[in-house]
Short mmCIF file of the C-alpha atoms (twelve columns), coordinates in Angstrom:
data_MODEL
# 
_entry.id   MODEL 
# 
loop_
_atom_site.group_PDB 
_atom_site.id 
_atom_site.type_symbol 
_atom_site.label_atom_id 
_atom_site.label_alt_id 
_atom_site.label_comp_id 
_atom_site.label_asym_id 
_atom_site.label_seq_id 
_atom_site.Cartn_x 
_atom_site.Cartn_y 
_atom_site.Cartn_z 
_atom_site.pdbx_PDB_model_num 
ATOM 1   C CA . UNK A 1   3.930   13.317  12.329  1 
ATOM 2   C CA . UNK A 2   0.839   10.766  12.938  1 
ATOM 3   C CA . UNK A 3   -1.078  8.646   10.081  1 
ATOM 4   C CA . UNK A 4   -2.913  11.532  8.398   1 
ATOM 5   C CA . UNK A 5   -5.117  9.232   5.745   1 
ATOM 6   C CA . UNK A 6   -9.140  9.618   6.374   1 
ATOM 7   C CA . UNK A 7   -11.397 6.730   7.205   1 
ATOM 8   C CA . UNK A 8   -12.757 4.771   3.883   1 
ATOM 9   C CA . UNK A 9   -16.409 5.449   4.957   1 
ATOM 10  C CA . UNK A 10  -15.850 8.955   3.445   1 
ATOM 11  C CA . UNK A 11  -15.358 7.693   0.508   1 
ATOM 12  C CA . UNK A 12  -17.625 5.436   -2.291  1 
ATOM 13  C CA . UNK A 13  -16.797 3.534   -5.383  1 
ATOM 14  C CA . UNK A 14  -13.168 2.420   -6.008  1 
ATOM 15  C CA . UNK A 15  -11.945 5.043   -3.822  1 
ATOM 16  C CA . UNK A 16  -12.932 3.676   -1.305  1 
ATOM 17  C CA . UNK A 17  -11.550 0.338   -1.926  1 
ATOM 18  C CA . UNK A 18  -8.286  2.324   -2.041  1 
ATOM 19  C CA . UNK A 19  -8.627  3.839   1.035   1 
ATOM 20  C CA . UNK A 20  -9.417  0.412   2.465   1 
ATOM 21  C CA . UNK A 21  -6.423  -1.319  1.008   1 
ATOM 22  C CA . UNK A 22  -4.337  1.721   2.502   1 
ATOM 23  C CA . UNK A 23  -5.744  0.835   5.976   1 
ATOM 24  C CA . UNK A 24  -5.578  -2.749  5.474   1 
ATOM 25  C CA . UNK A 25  -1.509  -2.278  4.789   1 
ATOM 26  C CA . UNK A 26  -1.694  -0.339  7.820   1 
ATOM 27  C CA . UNK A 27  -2.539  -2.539  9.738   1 
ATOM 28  C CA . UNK A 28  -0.470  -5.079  8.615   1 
ATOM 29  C CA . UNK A 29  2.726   -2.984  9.794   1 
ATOM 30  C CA . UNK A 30  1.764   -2.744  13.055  1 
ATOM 31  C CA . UNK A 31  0.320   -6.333  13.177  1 
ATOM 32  C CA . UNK A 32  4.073   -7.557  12.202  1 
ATOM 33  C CA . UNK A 33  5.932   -6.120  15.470  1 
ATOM 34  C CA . UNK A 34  4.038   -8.718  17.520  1 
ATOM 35  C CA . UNK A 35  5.263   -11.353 15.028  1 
ATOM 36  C CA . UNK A 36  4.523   -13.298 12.259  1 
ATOM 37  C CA . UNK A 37  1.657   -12.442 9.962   1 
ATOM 38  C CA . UNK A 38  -0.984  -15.305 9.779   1 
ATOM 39  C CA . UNK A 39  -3.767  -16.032 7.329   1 
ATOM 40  C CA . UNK A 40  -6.259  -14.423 9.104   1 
ATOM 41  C CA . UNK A 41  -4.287  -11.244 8.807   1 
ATOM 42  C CA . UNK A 42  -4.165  -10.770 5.604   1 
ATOM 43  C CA . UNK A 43  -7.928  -11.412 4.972   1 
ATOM 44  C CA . UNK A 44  -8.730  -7.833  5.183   1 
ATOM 45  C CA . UNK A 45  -6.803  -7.204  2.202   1 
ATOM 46  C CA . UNK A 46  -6.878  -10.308 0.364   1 
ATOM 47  C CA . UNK A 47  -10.755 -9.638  0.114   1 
ATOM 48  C CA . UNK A 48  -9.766  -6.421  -2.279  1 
ATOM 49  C CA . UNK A 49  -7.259  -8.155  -4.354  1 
ATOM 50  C CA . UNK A 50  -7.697  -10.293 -7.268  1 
ATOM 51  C CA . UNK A 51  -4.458  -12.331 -6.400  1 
ATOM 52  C CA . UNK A 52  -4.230  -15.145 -9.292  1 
ATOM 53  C CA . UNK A 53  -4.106  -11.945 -11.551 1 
ATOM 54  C CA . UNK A 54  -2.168  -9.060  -8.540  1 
ATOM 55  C CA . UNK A 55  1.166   -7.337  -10.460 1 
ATOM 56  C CA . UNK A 56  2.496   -4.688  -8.782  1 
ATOM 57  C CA . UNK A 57  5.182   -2.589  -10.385 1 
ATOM 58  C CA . UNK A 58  7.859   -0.476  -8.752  1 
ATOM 59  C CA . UNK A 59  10.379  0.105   -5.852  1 
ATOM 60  C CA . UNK A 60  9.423   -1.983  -2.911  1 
ATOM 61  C CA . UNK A 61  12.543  -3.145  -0.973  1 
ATOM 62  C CA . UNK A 62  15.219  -1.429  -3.125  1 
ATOM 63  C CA . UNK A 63  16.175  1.416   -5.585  1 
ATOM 64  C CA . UNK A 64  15.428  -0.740  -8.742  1 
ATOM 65  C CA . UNK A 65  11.785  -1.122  -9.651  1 
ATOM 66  C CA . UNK A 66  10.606  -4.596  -10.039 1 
ATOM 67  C CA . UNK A 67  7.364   -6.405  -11.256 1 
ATOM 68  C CA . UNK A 68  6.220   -8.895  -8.637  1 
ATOM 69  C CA . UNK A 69  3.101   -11.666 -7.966  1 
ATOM 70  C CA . UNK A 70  1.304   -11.558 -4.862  1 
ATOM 71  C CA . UNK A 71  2.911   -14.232 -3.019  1 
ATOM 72  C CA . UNK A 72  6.179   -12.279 -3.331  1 
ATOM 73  C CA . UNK A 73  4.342   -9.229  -2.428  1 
ATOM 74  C CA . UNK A 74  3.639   -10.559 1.082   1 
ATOM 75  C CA . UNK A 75  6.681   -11.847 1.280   1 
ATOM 76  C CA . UNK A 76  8.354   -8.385  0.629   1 
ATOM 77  C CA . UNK A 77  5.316   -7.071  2.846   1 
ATOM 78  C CA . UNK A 78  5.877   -9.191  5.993   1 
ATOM 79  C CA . UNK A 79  9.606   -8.992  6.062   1 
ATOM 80  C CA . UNK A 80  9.662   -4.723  5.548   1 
ATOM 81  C CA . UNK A 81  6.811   -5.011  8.197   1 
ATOM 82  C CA . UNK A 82  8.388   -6.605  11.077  1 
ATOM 83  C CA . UNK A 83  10.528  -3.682  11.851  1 
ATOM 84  C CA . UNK A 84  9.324   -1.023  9.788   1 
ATOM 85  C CA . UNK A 85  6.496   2.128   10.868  1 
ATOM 86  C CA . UNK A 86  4.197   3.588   7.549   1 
ATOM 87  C CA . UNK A 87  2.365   6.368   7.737   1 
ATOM 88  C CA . UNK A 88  0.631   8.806   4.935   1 
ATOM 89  C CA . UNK A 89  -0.773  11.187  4.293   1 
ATOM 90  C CA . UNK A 90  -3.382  11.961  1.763   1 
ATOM 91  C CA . UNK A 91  -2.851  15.073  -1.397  1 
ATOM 92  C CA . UNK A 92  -4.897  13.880  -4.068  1 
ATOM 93  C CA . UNK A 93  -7.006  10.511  -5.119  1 
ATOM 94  C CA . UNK A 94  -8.781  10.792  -8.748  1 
ATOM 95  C CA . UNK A 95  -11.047 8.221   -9.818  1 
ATOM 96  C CA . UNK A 96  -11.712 6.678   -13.045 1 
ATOM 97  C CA . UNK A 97  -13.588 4.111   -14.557 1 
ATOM 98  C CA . UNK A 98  -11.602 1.341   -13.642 1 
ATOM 99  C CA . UNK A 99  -8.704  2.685   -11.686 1 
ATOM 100 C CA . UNK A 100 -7.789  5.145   -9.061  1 
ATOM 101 C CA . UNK A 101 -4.191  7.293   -8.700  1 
ATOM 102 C CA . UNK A 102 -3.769  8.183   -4.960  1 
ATOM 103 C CA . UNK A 103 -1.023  10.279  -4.385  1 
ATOM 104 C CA . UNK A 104 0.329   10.509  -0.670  1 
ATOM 105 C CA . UNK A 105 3.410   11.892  1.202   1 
ATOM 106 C CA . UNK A 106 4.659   8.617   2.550   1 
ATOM 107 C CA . UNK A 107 6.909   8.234   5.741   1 
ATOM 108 C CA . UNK A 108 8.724   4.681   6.215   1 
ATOM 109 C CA . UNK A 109 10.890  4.247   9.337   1 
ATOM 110 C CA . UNK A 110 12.908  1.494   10.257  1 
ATOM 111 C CA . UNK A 111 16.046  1.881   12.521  1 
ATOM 112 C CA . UNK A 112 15.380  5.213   13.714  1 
ATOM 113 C CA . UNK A 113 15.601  6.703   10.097  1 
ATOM 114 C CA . UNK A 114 12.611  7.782   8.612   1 
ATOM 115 C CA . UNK A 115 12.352  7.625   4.453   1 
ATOM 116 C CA . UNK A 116 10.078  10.968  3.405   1 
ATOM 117 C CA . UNK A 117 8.579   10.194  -0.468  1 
ATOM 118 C CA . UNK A 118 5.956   11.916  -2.459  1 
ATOM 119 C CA . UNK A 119 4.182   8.835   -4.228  1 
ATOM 120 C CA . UNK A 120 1.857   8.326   -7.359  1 
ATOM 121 C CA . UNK A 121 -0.306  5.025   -7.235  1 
ATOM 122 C CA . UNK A 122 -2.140  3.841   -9.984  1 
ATOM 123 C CA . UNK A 123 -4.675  1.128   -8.621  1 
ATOM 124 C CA . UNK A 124 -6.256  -0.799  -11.502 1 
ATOM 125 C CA . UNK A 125 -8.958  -3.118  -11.054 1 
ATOM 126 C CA . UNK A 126 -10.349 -6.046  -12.782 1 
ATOM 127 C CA . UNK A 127 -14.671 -6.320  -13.550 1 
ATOM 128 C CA . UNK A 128 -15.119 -7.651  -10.050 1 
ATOM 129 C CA . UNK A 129 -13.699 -4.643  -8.574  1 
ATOM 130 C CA . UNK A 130 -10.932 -6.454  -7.512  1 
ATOM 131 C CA . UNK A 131 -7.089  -5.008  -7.511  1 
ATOM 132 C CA . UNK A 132 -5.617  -6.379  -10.042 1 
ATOM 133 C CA . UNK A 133 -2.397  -3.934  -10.739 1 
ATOM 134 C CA . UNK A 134 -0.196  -1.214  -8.711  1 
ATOM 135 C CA . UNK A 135 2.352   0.771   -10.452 1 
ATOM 136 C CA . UNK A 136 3.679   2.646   -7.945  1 
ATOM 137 C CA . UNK A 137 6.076   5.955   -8.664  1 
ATOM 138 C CA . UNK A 138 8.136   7.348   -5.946  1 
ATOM 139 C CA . UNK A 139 9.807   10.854  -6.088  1 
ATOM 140 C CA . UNK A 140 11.997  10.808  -2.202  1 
ATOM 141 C CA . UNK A 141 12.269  14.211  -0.584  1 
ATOM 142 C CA . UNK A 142 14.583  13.438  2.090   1 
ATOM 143 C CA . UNK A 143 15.715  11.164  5.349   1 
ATOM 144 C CA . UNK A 144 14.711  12.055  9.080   1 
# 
């Protein structure tokens, strides 16, 4: 099954944001195969993030969820990354006035096995429109 998430041009307000961020991590996967992320990669989603303020909450690299900063988010980001595929696809995105939940069907793959979740993410932003908070809920369905 391909990446099955539509462009952020079809989308305005925070959504799109989300939709961008959700590219943006993308394209970070597939930017780690070639090697280590740089500065310049993360730009694209750096520019969406308010990261003095970032928390995400939830399961990231293990079964327990955790509350992390956004330098140990791209930490946790570039090393699942380097050997790792993502792909989604889009059920449902509601928007309210100051946050977003997107829910997806998520497929991670890493050494031939591929992790199939439903997921619930609630994207909360600051007054500059800028992520400030995930809290993201996972529900796996099975392993490929």
């Amino acid at each position: 099954m391909a990446n099955e998430m539509p462009e952020s041009t079809e989308f305005n307000g925070l959504t799109r944001k989300v939709i961008e961020y959700s590219e943006a991590f993308a394209a970070l996967v597939e930017k780690a195969k070639n090697g280590p992320l740089t500065e310049a990669d993360w730009q694209p989603i750096e520019r969406l993030v308010n990261v003095d303020a970032y928390k995400r909450v939830g399961v990231f690299l293990g079964p327990q969820a955790e509350v992390i900063d956004w330098p140990t988010y791209r930490h946790y980001v570039s090393q699942y990354a380097a050997g790792s595929s993502w792909e989604g696809t889009l059920r449902h995105v509601t928007e309210q006035p100051g946050r977003v939940i997107l829910e997806l069907e998520e497929r991670n793959s890493r050494d031939g096995l591929t992790d199939v979740s439903n997921t619930v993410t609630i994207y909360e932003f600051d007054q500059a429109e800028k992520l400030r908070q995930l809290d993201v809920y996972v529900m796996p369905l099975e392993k490929r």
